[in-house]
N, C-alpha and C positions, 0 to 999 in steps of 0.2 A: 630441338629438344632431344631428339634421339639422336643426334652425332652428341648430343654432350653426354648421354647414358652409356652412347657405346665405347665413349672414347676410355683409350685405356689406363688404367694408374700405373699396374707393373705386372708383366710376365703377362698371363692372359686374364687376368682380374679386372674390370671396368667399374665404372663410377656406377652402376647399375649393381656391380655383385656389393660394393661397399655399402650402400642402400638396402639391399635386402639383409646384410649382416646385419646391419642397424638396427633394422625393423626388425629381427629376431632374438636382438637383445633385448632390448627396448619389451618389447611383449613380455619374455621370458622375464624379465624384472619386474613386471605389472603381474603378472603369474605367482611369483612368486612373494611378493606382498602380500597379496590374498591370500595363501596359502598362510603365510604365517601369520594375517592378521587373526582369519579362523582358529588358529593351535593355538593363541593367546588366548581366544576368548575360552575355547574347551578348556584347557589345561590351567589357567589362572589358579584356580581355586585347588584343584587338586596336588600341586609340584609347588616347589621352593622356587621363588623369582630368578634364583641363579641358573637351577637345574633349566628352567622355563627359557633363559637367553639362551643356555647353548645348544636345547635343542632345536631353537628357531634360528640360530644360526647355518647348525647342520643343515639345516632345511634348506634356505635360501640359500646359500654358497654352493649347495647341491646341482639347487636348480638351475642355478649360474652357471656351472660347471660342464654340467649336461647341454644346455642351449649353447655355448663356448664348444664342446667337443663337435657339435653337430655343422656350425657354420664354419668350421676349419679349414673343409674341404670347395668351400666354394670361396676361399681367400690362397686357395691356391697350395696351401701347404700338404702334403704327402703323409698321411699318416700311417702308413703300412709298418715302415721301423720302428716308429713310437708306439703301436699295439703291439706289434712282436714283441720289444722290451717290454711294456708295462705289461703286459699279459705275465711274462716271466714275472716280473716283479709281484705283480698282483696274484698269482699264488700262491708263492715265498709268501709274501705278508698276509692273506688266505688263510694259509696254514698257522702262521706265527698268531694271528689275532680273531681265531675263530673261537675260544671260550669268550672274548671279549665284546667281539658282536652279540654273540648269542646271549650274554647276558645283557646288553644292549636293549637287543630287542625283545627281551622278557619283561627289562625294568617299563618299559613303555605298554607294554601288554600290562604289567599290574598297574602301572598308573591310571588306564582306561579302565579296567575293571578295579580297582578299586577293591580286593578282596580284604583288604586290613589297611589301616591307616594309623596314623602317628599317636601315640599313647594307650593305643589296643594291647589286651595283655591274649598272646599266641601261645603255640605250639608249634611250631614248623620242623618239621625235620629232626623230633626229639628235643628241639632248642625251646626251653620255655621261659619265657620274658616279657621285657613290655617293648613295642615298638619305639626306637629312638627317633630312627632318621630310613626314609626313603631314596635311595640315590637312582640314579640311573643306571651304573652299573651293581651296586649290592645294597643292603639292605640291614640296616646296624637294630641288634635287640641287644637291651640289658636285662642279665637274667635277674633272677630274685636275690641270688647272693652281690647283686651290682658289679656284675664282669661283662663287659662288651663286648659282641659275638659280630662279627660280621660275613652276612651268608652272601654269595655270589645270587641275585636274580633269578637264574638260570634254575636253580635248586627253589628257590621260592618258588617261583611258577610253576616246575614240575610235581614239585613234593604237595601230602594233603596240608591243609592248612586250617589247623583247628584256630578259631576263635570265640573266647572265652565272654566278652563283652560284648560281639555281634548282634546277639540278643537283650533286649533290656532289661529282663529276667534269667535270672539262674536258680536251677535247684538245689538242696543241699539232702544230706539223709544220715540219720542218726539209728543206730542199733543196741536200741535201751533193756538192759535185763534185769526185770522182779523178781522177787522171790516167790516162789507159789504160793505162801502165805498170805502174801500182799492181795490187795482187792486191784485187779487187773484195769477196773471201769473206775476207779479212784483216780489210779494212776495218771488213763490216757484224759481224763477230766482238767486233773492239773498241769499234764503237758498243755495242754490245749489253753489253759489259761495261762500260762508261762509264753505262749506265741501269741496271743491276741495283745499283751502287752506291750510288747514288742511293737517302736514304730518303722520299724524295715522290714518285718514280717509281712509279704501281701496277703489279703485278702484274696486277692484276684492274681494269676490262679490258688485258688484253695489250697492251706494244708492239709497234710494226711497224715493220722494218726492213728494206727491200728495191732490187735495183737498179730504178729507174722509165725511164730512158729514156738513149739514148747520145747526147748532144749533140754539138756542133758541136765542144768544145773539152773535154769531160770525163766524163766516165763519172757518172752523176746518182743518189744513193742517196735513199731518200726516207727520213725517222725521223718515226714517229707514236708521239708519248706520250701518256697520260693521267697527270694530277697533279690532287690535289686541288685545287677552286675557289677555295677561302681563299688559297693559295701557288702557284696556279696562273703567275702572271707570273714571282714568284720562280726556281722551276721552271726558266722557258723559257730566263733570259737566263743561270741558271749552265748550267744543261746544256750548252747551246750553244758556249762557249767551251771545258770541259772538252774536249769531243768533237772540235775544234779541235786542243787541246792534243796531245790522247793521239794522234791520228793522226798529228800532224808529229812526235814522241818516237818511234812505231813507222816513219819514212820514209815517210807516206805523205802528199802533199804539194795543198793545193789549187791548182790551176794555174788563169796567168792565160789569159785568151782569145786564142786560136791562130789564123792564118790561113795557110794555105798557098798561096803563089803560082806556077803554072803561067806564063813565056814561049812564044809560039807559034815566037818566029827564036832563032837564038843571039845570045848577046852578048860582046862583045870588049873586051878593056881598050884602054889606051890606047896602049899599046905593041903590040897586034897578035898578040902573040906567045903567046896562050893565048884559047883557047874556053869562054864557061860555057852551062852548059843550066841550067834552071831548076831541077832536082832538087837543086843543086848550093848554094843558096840555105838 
């Protein structure tokens, strides 16, 4: 049995190193199953079935490649020229496809985190829209006017990333101004009945509805909602006008900006015959 293991095939390679190649294939294939049967199970649900083959291809051809580089040298072959060159080359292309790695390996870092996902409406990078498509190397949002942006990964993962619908609540806030004549505690009565109406008004958390400040020209209510994320806009822009509505129907009226003007002399018409003071104005 050992003169047929040592006996030899070519140069100084034996039926014993062809065996051990084997068996480091062999493994490295069993290795690498696993490997990708796991990434299927992780990533299923999170990536596109396409994006999901060819990162599990990367994977396995990897690993192939790698267990392949490693048994080379006990099949006899020299690989001193072929690292010289590929080292050279692997620079060169180093250089040439290092934004493309790097978004690479971003686009895989947000698929595992998961910080926004497809039909989330974002902010990333000043870019605001709704998420279209997640790739591996970028990342496609359609903004609000429907123009399709596509940000490199690399920029998503570095940049903040605001999102709008991460939470199942959003708030909205409205800055309403009465007249001083108007009764303040009317007003915020009817706002309040104007959101209890409302069936995407929450209850939970509470609106707020309060006087914030006496301006120059009107008494300033502040109205804080929360509406669910999905009809959050919707929400804003009915409320807004109701709350308009019902208040001018109850007399209570938004006034335009006011200035009152004080004279320091009196003033006379032209006839002489009457005095006005400024109050009088």
């Amino acid at each position: 049995m050992m003169d047929i293991l040592s006996e030899t095939v070519y140069g100084e390679v034996t039926v014993y190193d062809i065996i051990v190649v084997t068996a480091i294939m062999a493994i490295a294939t069993v290795i690498a199953k696993i490997i990708v049967r796991s990434i299927r199970r992780v990533l299923s649900d999170k990536i596109r079935r396409d994006q999901l083959e060819l990162v599990t291809k990367i994977v396995y051809f990897g690993i192939l490649i790698i267990a392949f580089l490693t048994v080379l040298p006990i099949l006899g072959l020299n690989l001193s020229g072929l690292l010289v060159a590929g080292g050279i080359a692997g620079i060169v292309i180093g250089f040439a496809s290092q934004s493309v790695v790097s978004n690479l390996i971003s686009g895989l870092f947000l698929i595992s985190e998961r910080p926004i996902k497809i039909g989330d409406q974002v902010n990333i990078d000043g870019i605001t829209g709704f998420v279209e498509d997640i790739n591996i190397i970028s990342t496609i949002i359609r903004t609000y006017d429907g123009i399709y942006v596509r940000v490199p990964n690399e920029k998503v993962f570095t940049s903040s990333i605001i999102n709008y619908v991460a939470n199942p609540a959003r708030r909205f806030e409205y800055i309403i101004g009465i007249r001083y004549s108007d009764d303040a505690e009317k007003a915020i009565k009817i706002i309040r009945r104007v959101i209890d109406e409302d069936p995407f008004a929450l209850v939970h958390p509470e609106p707020v509805v309060f006087v914030d400040e006496l301006g120059e020209s009107s008494v300033n209510i502040v109205v804080r909602i929360w509406a669910p994320s999905t009809v959050w806009y919707d929400v804003k822009m009915r409320l807004l006008w109701k709350i308009k509505s019902e208040l001018e129907a109850n007399g209570i009226e938004i006034p335009f900006p006011q200035r009152v003007i004080w004279f320091a002399n009196e003033l006379k018409t032209k006839g002489g015959d009457k005095n006005f003071r400024g109050d009088e104005f």
